[in-house]
N, C-alpha and C positions, 0 to 999 in steps of 0.2 A: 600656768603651763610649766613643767616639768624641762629641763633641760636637754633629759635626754628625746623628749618630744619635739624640741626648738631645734635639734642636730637634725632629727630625720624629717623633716619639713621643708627645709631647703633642697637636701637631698632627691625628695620625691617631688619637689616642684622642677629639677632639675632634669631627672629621668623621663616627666611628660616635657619638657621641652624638646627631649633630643629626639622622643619617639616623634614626635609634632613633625620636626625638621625631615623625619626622613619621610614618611607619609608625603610628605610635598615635594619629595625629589627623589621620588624612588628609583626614575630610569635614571638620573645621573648617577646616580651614588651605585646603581649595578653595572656599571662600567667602571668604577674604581676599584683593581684589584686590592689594593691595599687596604681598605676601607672595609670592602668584604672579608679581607682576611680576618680582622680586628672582633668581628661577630660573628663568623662562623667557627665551630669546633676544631679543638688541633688538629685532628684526624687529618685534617686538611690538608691539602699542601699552598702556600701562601703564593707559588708561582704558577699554580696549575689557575688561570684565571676564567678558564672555557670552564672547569667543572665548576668553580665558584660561580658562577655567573648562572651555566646553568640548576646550580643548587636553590639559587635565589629566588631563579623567574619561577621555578616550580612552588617556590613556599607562596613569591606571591601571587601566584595564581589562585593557588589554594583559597589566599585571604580572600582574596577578589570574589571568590566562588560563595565565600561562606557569608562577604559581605551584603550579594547578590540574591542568598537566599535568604536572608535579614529584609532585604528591601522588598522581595516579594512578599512573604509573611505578613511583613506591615501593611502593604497596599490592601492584601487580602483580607485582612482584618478592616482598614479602616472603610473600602467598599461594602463589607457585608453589615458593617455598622450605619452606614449612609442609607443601605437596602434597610434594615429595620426604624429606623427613623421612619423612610417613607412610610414606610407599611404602616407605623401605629397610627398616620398622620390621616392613610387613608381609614386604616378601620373604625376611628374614633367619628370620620365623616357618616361611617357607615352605620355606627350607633345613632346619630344625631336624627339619620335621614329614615328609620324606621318607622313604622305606621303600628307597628301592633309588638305585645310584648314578646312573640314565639320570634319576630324580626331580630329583634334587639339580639335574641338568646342565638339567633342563628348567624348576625353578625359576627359574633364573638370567636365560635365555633369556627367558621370560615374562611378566618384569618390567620392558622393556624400558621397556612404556606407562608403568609408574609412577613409571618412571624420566626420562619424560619426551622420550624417547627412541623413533625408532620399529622399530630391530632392535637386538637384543643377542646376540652371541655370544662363544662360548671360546675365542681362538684360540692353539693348538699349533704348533711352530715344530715342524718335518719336515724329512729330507732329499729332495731328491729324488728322485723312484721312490717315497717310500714308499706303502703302499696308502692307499687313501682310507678315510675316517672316517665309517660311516654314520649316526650323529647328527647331524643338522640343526643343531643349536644349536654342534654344534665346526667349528672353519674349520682345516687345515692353512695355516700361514705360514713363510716359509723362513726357515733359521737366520738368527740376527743381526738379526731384525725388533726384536725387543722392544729391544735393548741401541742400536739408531739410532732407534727412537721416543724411548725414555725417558730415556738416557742409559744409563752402566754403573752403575750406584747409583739411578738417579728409581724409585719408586713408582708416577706418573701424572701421566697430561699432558692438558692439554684442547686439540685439535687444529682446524684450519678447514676442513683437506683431507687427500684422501690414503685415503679412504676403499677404494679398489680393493685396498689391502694387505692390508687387514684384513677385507674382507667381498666380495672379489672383485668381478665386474665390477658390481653391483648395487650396490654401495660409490660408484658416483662421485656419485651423487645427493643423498649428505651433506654439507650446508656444517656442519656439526659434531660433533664426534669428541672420544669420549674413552677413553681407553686404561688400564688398571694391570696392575699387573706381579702375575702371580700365583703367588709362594714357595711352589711346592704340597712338593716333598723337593730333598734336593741334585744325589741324580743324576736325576731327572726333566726332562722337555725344558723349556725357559722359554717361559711361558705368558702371554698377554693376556687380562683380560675387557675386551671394545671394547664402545664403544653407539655407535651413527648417529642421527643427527637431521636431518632437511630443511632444516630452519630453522637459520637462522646465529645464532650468540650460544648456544643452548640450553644449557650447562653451564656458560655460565661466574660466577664467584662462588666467594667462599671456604665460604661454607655449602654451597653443590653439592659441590663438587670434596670436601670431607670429610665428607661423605655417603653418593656416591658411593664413595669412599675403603675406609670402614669396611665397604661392604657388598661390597669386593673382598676384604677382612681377611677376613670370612666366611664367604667362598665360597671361600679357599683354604685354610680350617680345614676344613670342611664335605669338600672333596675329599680331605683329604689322610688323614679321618677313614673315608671310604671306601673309599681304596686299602691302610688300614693301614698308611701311614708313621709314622715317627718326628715328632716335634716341631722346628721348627726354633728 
């Protein structure tokens, strides 16, 4: 460690302590004109202790204010992360508890809302010509989608646009996207479970995205259990 590193170390452990002290005594220390005088600007006048005083409670209210929308934020986030836990917890029930494969495919689709999300579907990479797909919830996507979304190896991506790809023209209205890769056998086509969302930001977080994750893991067990393949 460098010297002039060793000087400013104390320093800066020293400046968290005083901010420390005052945080924990904010109303006495705004009643000491003197004390105010010392950290407010010269402009000031050092005996005017009503404008100092009220200079202060305004800053900290400020703080208060900005600390206040810090703790909502957070709550906000960690409720809608609680709401999508539930939701995977239910829809992976709802995979389990299927009778027939168009269930399984309609479960998935379903769960959109719980997902937070306002469409979800399957989408199947096709050549073109092939015939269309009359399940609702599967989208044909032409070869090479999955492997330029995700990479040749990604899992899953949380996207801002781009939604026409994956959920045709009805797709451009999603400023949020999220996409996985779904290893349903080896020679089966490569597959996406996508969600759309209106709203921008909606997936993203490391508790969503392996979440989300886990209930793509599911749902490509869940299919792959249906069409009687192999294990991968």
């Amino acid at each position: 460690m460098s010297e002039a590193a060793s000087a400013r170390e104390p320093a800066l452990a020293a400046a968290e302590a005083v901010k420390a002290y005052i945080r924990m005594h904010r109303a006495k220390l705004a009643q000491d004109g003197e004390f105010l005088a010392l950290l407010l600007p010269d402009r000031f006048d050092p005996g005017e202790v009503r404008d100092l005083q009220r200079f202060v409670i305004e800053r900290l209210k400020d703080s208060n204010a900005d600390l206040r929308r810090e703790r909502d934020a957070l709550r906000a986030t960690r409720d809608q992360v609680t709401r999508l836990g539930d939701g995977v917890k239910r829809a992976v029930l709802e995979l389990l508890d299927a009778r027939r494969f168009e269930e399984a495919i309609q479960a998935a689709t379903d769960a959109a809302q719980a997902f937070g999300a306002d469409r979800a579907a399957l989408c199947v990479e096709a050549a073109p010509g092939a015939p269309p797909i009359r399940s609702e919830g599967v989208k044909l996507i032409a070869p090479g989608t999955a492997s330029a979304i995700l990479g040749g190896d990604g899992l899953g991506a949380i996207l801002g646009g781009g939604g026409e790809i994956l959920f045709g023209t009805s797709g451009a209205e999603f400023k949020s996207l999220a996409a996985f890769r779904l290893r349903i056998g080896r020679d089966t086509p490569a597959a996406l479970y996508a969600l759309g969302a209106r709203e921008a930001g909606r997936f993203e977080g490391v508790e969503a995205t392996s979440d989300l994750s886990f209930f793509a893991r599911a749902l490509e067990r869940a299919i792959r259990a249906w069409l009687d393949l192999p294990k991968l």
